[in-house]
N, C-alpha and C positions, 0 to 999 in steps of 0.2 A: 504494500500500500504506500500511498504519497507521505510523505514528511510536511509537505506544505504545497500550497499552489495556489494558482490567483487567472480570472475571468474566465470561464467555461462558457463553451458553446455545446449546444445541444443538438445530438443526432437527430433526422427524419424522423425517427420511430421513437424516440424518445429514452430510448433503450440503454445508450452511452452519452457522454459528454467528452468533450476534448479539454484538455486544461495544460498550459504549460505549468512546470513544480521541478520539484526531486523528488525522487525514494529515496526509501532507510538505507538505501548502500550510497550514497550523492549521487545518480546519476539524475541529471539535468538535462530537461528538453519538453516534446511537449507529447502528453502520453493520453489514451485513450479510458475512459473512466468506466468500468461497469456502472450504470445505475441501483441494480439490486446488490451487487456484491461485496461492488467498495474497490475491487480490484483494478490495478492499473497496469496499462501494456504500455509499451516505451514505441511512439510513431517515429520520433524525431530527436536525434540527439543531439543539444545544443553545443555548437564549436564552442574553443577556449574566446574570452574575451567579446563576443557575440549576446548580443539581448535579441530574444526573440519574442515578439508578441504574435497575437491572434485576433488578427482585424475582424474577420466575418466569418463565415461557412455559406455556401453555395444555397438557393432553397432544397434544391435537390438532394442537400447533403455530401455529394459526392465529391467536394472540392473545398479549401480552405483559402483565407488568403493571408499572406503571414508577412510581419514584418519584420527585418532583422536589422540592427544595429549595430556596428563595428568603429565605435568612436567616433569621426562623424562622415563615415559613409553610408549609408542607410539604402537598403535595399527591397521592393515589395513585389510580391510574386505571388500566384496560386498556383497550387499546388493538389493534386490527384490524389486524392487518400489512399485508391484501389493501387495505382501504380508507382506513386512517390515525385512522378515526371511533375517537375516546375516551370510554371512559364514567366519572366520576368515581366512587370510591366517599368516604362522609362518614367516617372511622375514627376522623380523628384525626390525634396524631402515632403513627407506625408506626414498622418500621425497615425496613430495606430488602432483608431477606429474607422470602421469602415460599414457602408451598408449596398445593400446586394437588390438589384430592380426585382418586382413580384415577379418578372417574365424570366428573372436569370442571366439575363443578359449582359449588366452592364454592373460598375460597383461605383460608388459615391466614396473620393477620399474629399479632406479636408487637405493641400498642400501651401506652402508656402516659397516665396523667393527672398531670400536676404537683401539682394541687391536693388531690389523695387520695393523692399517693404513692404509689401502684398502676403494676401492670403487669398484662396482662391477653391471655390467650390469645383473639381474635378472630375470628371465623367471618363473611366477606362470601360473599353468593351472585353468580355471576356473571351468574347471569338477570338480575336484578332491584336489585342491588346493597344489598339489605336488609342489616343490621349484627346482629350475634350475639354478645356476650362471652361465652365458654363457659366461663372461668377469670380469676376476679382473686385477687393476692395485695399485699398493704401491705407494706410495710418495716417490720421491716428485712427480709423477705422478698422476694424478685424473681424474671423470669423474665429471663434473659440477654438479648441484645437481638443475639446472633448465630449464625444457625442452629440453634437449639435446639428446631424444630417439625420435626414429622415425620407423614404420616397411615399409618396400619396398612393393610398393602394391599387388604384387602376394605373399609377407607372406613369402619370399625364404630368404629374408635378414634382420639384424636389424642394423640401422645407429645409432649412439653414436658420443658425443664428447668428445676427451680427451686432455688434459693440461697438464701444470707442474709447481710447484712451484717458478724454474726460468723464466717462461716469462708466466705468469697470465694470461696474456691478447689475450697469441694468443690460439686459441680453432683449433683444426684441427678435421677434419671429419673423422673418420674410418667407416667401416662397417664388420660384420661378418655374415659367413652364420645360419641363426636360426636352421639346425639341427645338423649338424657336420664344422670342418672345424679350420681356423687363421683368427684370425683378422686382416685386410689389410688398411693402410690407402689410400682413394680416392686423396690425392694429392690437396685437397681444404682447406684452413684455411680462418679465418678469426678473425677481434677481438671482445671477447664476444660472438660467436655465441651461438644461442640458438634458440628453439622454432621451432625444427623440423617438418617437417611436408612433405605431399606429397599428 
């Protein structure tokens, strides 16, 4: 069994969860959770000096999307549960949530540019791993960098949150439409919001 672990994503069937941790021997990585039994299989074992997170899981279940971190190289990729084979996507730097369209299609990161002072709501397809900014905003403007994406459940819309450096703490909710269109804000804030969802 795990010694410790942190964010679990939940199989299709409900049956496992994925969670990166260690076991009582330290092996570290991100390992596959019985739900009845407790017991944990080792999917992924994390290299020396490597942070790995777990951005999302595919709806289908059959695909993860992982983030790793290497001081400050950062790398995001999905990945085949059944075969192991990873496919990089080019984003950037990301952060290490992420959400996945109801059709499977496409994944929402939140990314960022140092050199523009942006932050930028990003659209990768999962076919093809093609890159889409669908939202950028400059500072002192930002988007949170913690669960603040969300897709509307027919997949027509994608909900964001954005801020500003003079008032941190209030998050207001915008939305835009995912294939063309302006970003509109809904008229709801709130403080700290985060951890969208539908």
């Amino acid at each position: 069994r795990l010694a410790r672990f942190r964010k679990h994503l939940w199989s299709a069937d409900g049956r496992s969860f994925l969670v990166v941790g260690q076991d009582a021997k330290g092996t570290q990585g991100m390992f596959r959770v019985d739900a009845q039994s407790g017991e944990a299989a080792l999917v992924l074992a994390k290299q020396p000096g490597e942070n790995l997170e777990l951005a999302a899981r595919s709806v289908d279940g059959k695909k993860i999307i992982l983030v790793r971190t290497v001081g400050k190289v950062q790398r995001v990729s999905l990945r085949d549960l059944a075969t192991g084979v990873e496919k990089e996507f080019p984003v950037g730097v990301a952060t290490t949530r992420a959400a996945v369209s109801p059709d499977d299609r496409w994944v929402l990161f939140r990314t960022s540019e140092t050199a523009s002072r942006s932050s930028r709501v990003t659209v990768v397809s999962l076919a093809d791993g093609s890159v889409r900014h669908r939202v950028e905003v400059r500072q002192p403007e930002f988007i949170p960098g913690f669960g603040g994406l969300a897709w509307s459940p027919d997949g027509e819309h994608i909900w964001f949150v954005k801020a500003s450096d003079e008032a941190k703490n209030s998050f207001v909710l915008w939305r835009v439409p995912f294939k063309e269109g302006d970003p509109e804000p809904t008229g709801l804030s709130a403080e700290r919001l985060r951890d969208l969802s539908f």
